[in-house]
C-alpha positions in Angstrom: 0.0 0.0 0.0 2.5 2.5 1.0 4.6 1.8 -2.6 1.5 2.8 -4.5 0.9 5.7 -2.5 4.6 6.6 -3.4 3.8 5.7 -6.9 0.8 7.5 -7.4 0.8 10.1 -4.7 -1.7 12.6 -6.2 -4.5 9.7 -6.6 -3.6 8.8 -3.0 -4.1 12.2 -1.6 -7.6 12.6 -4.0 -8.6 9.1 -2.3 -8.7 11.1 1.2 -10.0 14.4 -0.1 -13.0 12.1 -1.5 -13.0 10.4 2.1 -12.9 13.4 3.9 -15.8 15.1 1.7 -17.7 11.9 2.1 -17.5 11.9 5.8 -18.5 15.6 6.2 -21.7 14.6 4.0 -22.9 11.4 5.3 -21.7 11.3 8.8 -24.8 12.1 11.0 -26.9 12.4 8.3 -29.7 10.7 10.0 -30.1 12.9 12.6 -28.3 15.9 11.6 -30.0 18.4 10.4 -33.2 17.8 12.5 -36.6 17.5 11.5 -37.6 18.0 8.0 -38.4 20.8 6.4 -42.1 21.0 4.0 -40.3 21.8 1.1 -37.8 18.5 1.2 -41.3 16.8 2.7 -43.2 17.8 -0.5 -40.2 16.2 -2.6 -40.8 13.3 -0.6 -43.9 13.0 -0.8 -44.2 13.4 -4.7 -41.7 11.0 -4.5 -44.2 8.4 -2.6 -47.0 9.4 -4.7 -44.9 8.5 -7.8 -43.9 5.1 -6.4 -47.9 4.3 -5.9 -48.8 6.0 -9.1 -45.9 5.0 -11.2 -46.5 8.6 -12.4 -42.8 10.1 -12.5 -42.8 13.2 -13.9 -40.3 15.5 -15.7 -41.4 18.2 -13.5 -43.7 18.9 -10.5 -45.7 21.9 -10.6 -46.5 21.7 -7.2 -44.8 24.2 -4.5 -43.7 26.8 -7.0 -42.3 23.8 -9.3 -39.9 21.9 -9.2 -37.9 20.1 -11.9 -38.4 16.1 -11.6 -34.7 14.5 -11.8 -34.0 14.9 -8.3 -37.4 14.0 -6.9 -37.4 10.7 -9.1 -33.9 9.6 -8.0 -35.3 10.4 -4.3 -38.0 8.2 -5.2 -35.7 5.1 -5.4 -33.9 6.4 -2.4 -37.4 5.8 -0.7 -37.9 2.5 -2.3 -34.8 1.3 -1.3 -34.9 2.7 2.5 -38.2 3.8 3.6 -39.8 7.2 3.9 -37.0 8.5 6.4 -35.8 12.2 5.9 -32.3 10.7 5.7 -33.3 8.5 2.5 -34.0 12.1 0.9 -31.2 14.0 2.2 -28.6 10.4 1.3 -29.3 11.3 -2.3 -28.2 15.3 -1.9 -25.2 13.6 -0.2 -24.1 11.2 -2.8 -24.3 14.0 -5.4 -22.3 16.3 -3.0 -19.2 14.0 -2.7 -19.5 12.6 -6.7 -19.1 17.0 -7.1 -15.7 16.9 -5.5 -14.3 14.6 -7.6 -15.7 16.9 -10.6 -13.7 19.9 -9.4 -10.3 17.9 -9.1 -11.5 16.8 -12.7 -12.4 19.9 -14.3 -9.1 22.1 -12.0 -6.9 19.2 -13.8 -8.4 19.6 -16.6 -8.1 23.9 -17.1 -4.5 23.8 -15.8 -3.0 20.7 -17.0 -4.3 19.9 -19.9 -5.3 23.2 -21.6 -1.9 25.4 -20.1 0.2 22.5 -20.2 1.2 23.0 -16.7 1.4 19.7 -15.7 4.9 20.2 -15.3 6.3 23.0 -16.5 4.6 26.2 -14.9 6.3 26.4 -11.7 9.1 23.9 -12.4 12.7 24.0 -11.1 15.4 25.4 -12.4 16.4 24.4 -15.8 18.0 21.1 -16.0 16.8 19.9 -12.1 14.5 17.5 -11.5 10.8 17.9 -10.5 10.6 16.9 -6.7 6.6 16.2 -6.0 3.7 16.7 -7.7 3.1 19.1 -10.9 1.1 22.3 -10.1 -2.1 21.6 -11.9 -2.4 18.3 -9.2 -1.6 20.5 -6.5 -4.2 23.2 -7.7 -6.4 20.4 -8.2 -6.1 18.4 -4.9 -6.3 21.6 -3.2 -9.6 22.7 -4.7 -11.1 19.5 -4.1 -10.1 19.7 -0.6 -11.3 23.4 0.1 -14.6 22.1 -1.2 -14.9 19.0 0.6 -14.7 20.6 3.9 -16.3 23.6 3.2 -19.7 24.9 5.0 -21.3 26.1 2.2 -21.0 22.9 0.1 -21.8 20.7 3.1 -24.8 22.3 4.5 -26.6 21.8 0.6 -25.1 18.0 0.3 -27.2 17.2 3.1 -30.5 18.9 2.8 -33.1 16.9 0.4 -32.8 20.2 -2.6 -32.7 19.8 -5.8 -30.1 22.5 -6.4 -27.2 20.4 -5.0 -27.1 19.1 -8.5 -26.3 22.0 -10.3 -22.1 22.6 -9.2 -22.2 18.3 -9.9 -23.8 18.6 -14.1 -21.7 22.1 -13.8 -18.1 20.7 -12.8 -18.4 17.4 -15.1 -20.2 18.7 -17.9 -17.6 21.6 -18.1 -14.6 18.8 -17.6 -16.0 16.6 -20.2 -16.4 19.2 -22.8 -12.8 20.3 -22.3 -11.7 17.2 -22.5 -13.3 16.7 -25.9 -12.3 19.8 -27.5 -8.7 19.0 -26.7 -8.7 15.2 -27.9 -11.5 15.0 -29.7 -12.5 12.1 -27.8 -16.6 10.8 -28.6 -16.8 9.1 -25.4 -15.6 12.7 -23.3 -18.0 14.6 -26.0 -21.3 12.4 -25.8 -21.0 12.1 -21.5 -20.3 16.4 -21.6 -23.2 16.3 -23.4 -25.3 14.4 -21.7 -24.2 16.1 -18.2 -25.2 19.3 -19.7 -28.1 18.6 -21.0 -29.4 16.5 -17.5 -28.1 19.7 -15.9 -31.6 21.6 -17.5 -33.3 19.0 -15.4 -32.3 20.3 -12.0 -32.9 24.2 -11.0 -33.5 27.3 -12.5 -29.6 29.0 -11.6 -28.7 26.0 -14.2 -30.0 27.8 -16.9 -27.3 30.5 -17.2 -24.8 27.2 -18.3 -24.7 27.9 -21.7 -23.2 31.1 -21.6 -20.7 30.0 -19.7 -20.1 26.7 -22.1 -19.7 29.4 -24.9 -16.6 30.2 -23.7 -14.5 26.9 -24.4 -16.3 26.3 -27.8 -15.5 29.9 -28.8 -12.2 29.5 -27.8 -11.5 26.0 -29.6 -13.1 27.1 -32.8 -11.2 30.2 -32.9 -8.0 28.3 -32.4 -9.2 25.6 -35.2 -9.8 27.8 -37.8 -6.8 29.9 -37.2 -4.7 26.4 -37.2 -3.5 26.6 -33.8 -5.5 23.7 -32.8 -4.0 20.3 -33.2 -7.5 18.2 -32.7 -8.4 17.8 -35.8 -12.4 18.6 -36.0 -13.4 21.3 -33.1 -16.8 21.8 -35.5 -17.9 18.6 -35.1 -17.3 17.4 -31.2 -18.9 21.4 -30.4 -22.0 20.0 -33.0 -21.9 16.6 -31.4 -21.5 18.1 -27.3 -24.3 20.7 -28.5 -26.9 18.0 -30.1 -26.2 15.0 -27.0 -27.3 18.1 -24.5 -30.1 19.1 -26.6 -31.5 15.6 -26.5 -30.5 15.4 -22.8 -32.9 18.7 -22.2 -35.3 17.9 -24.9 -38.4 16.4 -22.3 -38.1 19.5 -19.8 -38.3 21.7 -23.1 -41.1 20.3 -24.5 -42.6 20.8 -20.6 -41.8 24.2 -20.8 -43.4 25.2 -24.2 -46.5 23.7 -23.5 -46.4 25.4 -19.9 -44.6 28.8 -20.0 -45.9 29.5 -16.8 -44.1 26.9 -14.9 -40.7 28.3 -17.0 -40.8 31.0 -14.6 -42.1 29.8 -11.3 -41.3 32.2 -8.4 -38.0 33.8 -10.0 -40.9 36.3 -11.5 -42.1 37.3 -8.0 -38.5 38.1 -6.7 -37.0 39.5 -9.9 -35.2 42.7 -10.0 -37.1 43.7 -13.1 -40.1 43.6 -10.5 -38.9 47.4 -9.1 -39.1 50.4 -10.0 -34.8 51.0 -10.8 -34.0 47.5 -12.3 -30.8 48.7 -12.6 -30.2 49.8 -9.1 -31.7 46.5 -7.5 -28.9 44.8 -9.2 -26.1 46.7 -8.3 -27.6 45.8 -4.6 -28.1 42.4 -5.1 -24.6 42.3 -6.4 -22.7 44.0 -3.8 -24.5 42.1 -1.8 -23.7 38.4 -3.2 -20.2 39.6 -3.2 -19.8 40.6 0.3 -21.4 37.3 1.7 -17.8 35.4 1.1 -15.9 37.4 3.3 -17.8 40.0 5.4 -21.7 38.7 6.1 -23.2 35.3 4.2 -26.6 34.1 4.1 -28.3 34.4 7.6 -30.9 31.7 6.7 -30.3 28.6 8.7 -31.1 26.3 6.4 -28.2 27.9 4.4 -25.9 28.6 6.5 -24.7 28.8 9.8 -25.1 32.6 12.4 -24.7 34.9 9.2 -20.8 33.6 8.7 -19.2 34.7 5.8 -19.6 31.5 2.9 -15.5 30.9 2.9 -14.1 29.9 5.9 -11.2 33.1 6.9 -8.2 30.7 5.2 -10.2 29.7 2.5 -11.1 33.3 2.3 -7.7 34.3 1.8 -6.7 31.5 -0.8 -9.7 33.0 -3.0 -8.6 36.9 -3.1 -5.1 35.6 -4.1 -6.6 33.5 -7.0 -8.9 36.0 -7.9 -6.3 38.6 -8.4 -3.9 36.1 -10.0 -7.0 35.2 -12.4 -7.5 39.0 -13.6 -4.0 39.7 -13.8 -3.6 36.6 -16.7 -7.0 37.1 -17.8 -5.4 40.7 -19.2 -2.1 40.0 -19.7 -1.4 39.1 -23.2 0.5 35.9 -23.6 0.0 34.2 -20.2 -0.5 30.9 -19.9 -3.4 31.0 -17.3 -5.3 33.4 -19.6 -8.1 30.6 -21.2 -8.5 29.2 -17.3 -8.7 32.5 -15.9 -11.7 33.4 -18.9 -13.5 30.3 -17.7 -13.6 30.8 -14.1 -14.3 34.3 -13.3 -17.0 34.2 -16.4 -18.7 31.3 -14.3 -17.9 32.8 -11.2 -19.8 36.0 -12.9 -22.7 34.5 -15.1 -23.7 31.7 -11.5 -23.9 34.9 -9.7 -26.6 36.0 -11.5 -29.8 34.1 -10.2 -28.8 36.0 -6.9 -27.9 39.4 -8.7 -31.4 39.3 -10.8 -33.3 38.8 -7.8 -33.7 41.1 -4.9 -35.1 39.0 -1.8 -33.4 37.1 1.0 -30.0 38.6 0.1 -27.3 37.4 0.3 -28.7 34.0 -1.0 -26.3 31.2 -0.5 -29.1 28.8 -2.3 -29.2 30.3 -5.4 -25.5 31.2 -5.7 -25.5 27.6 -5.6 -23.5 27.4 -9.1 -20.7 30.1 -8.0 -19.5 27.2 -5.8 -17.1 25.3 -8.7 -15.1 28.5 -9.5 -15.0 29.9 -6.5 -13.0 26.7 -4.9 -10.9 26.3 -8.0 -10.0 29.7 -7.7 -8.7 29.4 -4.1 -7.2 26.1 -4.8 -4.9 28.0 -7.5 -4.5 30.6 -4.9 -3.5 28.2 -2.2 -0.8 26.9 -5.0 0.4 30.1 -6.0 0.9 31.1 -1.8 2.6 27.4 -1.2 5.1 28.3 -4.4 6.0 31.2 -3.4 7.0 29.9 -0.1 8.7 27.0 -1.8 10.5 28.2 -5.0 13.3 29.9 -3.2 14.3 26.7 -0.9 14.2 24.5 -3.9 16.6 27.2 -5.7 18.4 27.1 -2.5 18.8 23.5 -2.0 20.0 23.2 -6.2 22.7 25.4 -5.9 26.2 23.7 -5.2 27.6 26.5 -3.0 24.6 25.9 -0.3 26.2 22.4 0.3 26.7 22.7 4.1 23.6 24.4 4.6 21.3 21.2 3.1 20.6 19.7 6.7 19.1 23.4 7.5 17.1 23.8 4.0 15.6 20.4 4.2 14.4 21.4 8.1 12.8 24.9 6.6 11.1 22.4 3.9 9.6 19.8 6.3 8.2 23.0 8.8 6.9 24.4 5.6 5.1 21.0 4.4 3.7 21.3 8.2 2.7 24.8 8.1 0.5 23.4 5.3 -1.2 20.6 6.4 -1.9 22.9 9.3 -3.7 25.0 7.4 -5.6 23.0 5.6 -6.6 20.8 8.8 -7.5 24.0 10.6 -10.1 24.8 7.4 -11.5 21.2 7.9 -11.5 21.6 11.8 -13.4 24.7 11.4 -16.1 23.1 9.2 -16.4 20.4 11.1 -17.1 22.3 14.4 -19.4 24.8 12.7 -21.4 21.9 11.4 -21.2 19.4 13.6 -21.4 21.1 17.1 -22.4 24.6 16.9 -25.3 24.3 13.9 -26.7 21.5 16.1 -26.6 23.9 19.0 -28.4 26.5 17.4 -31.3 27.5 19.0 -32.7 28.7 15.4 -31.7 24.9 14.1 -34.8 22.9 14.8 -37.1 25.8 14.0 -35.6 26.0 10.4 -36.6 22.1 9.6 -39.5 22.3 11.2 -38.4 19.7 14.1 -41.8 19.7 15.7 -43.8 19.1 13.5 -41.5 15.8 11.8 -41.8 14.7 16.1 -45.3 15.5 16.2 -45.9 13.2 12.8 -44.1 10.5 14.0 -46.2 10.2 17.1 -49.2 9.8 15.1 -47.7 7.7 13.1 -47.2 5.3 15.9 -50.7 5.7 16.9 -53.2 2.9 15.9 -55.1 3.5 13.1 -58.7 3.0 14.5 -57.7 5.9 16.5 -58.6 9.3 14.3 -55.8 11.4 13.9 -57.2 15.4 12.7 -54.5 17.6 11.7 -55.2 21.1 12.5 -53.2 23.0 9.4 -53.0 26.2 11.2 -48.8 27.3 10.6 -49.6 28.9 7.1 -48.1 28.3 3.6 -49.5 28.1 -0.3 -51.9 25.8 -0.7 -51.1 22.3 -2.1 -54.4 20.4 -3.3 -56.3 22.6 -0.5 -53.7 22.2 1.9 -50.8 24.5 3.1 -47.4 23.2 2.7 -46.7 23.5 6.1 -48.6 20.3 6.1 -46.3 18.4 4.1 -44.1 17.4 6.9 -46.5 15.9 8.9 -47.9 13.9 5.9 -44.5 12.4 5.0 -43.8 11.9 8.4 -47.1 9.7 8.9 -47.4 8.3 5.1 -50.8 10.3 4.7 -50.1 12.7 1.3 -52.5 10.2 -0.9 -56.2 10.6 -0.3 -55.8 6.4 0.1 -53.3 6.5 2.7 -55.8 9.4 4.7 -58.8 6.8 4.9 -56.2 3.6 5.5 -54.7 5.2 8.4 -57.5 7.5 10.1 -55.9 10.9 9.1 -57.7 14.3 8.5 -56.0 17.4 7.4 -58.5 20.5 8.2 -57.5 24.4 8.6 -60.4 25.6 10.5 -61.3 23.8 14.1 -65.0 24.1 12.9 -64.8 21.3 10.4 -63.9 18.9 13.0 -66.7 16.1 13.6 -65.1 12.9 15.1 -67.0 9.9 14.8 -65.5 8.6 18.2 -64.1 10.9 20.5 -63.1 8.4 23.0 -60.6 7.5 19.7 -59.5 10.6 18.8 -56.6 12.9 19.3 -56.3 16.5 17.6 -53.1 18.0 16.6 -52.3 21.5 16.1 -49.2 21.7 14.4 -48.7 25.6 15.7 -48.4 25.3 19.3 -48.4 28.8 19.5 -51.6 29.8 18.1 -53.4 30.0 21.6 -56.7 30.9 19.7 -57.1 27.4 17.8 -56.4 25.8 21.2 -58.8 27.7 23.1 -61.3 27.0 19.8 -60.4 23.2 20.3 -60.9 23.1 24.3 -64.0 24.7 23.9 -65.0 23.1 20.9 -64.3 19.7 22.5 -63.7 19.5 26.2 -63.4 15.6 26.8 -59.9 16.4 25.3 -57.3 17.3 27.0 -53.7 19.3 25.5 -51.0 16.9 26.5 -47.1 18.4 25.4 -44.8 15.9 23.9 -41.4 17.5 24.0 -41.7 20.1 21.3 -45.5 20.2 20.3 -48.9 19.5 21.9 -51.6 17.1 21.2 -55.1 17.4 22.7 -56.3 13.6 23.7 -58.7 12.1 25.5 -58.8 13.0 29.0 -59.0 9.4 30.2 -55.7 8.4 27.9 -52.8 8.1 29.5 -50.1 10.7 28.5 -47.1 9.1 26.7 
């Protein structure tokens, strides 16, 4: 084991950035975060219903729609565990840790492969050897790194959205397609195709992809035609990426055109181009989006964690440096690091968008979503950049004959510096593992974001009997889902009640207004109000009903017979 890991050091040291991003995601998972909130409930339980039905949709109009890939794959999830939260949130995970083998795929890819610095950017002096890896692994390893153990990424790998998908279809679809232009390989073309395209199938920030895909194609077919371009048909893998994605995207077109409406969903009621100044919302929601990675981040909880900035401070640092390396090449005529540099600031620019045309809940770590690729790649090259400098002038110092006696010294600085590194990077994973494993558990505002009551509450009356008559009183708001708010969906995931079938199997009721309720048995009946807080539909349901009684259960309140004892 230990001669391949000196053989093949930088798929060693992937091996445990994959590990470590895999234990951040699924470690916990079942009980951390808490609860479940409705909108991961109603994916669930269009999931169930499409299990029952057999009716899997290419999108779910329900809860301001919601494109069907994700929800479908949840749907085996469910099949293959059970209706548990953690069966939803697994499949969020499992795309979370396949993304951060994408950015070591797609990093490679930009600065080995297209700026040929697999070796010789940042080299030795002419005529030594190379001592360790080439820059575009270290770039690469370190991105992947940055992003396994980073808060932002972590929190959305383990929450049941649908927008965890987008940096995965982003990062491979992007890697693919470079790989293709440069090789012209079919297999590389037809899977960048088909990431891209299944990328359409996932959430609206997706749909800025193509303009940041233009930028590669242009570049390779300006190269081809000019003869700078050694593959030897850039036309035809661009024709053959661009007709695999529009097959790939094809049924969720066809959706849209025959329902424009749903094209749109909510992104109409928060756009920018819903003020007055257009203009001046976006500057706002830009400054905004931009601050959040180092001064104040998304305060939501289900986002992130007490407002923190979205990079960690180190990470923080690693990214500035990139960022200013990338615009420095990016204008500098000549420089190697000018296509990579293009690429990632245009995707860091164009998946900033859905947060910049959009002028609610700012800064809005959800729908920044896609800025997450480029923004680690760029701190990984920053992280490289910061180690070379620190490293370039031992390893001139250690080739040059006339600092023979000082070799046992130079060797020393080299081993603290290796340490000072693995410091840093294990303080960045410390960090993310205490902010997300201890303090966002602690969080007082944790089990109010996913709804933690109301998931306890519905697996109490789940465990009730069904001739006992379970009515749900709806009264925590939402939009209305087939008469319903979606508050409720939580509750009926929790208890297996979202089909009309599975209401009358088990003895459920789902009613907004304490006036409707008529139980058959009282003696067999319990009432739930799933806002404990609403002291005027408890006093309507004592008075309404006094042979029950309000018994608390931890976090919520039941009213039950009077005569039951009190679990």
């Amino acid at each position: 084991m230990s001669n391949l890991i000196r053989k093949h050091p930088e798929f060693a040291l992937l091996a445990i950035a994959l590990a470590v991003a895999g234990f951040f995601r699924f470690y916990q998972i079942a009980s951390n975060p808490p609860g479940l909130y409705p909108d991961e409930a109603m994916n669930g339980n269009n999931a169930v219903e499409a299990l029952a039905t057999g009716a899997f949709k290419i999108f779910y109009p329900e809860n301001n729609g919601r494109e069907g890939l994700f929800i479908n794959i949840q749907a085996l999830s469910v099949w293959l565990f059970g209706p548990e939260a953690w069966a939803l949130r697994i499949v969020s995970a499992i795309f979370g840790t396949l993304t951060v083998l994408g950015v070591w795929l797609l990093a490679r890819e930009l600065f080995g492969g297209w700026t040929g610095q697999s070796r010789e950017a940042g080299g030795p002096p002419s005529g030594e050897p190379r001592r360790g890896l080439p820059p575009a692994a270290v770039i690469a390893l370190a991105s992947a790194f940055l992003i396994a153990t980073s808060y932002w990424h972590v929190n959305f790998s383990r929450i049941g959205f649908r927008a965890v998908m987008v940096p995965f279809f982003l990062v491979f679809g992007l890697a693919f397609l470079l790989r293709a232009l440069r090789t012209g390989s079919i297999p590389m073309t037809v899977l960048g195709g088909l990431a891209t395209g299944l990328g359409f199938h996932t959430y609206i920030a997706f749909r800025f992809a193509p303009l940041i895909l233009a930028v590669p194609i242009a570049a390779s077919l300006r190269s081809w035609y000019r003869g700078l371009q050694k593959q030897p048909c850039v036309p035809c893998v661009a024709a053959l990426f661009l007709f695999v994605a529009f097959v790939a995207a094809l049924p969720v077109g066809i959706y849209f055109l025959n329902h424009p409406g749903d094209f749109f969903g909510r992104s109409g009621q928060v756009s920018i181009f819903a003020t007055d100044d257009p203009l001046a919302a976006f500057v706002r929601s830009s400054v905004i989006t931009l601050g959040m990675f180092h001064i104040r981040g998304d305060c939501n909880p289900r986002h992130n964690f007490a407002c923190f900035p979205e990079l960690s401070p180190v990470a923080g640092v690693f990214f500035l440096v990139g960022f200013c390396l990338m615009l420095l090449a990016l204008f500098r005529r000549g420089d190697p690091n000018r296509f990579p540099a293009a690429l990632l600031i245009g995707s860091f620019l164009v998946m900033m968008l859905p947060a910049s045309l959009t002028r609610e809940g700012l800064p809005h770590a959800l729908r920044s979503i896609g800025m997450i690729p480029p923004v680690f790649i760029i701190a990984g090259y920053g992280a490289w950049w910061i180690w070379e400098k620190f490293r370039a002038p031992l390893r001139r110092a250690e080739a040059n004959p006339a600092n023979a006696p000082h070799q046992t010294r130079i060797r020393r600085i080299r081993k603290e510096l290796a340490i000072l590194a693995i410091v840093a990077m294990a303080w960045v994973a410390g960090e993310g593992f205490r902010n997300y494993f201890f303090r966002f558990p602690a969080s007082t505002r944790t089990p109010a974001a996913f709804t933690t009551d109301l998931w306890h509450g519905g697996r109490y009356l789940a465990s009730l009997p069904d001739d006992t008559e379970k009515i749900v009183v709806v009264n925590s708001g939402g939009d209305l889902i087939r008469g319903i708010p979606a508050s409720a969906q939580t509750v009926m995931f929790a208890t297996g009640t979202f089909l009309e079938s599975e209401r009358r199997e088990k003895n459920f009721r789902y009613v907004t207004d304490v006036r409707d309720i008529a139980p058959a048995d009282i003696a067999r009946t319990v009432v739930y109000p799933m806002n404990p807080l609403d002291l005027e539909a408890r006093e309507a349901i004592r008075k309404r009903f006094p042979e029950l009684e309000g018994k608390n259960h931890d976090d919520f309140i039941l009213f039950e017979p009077k005569t039951k004892t009190s679990r």
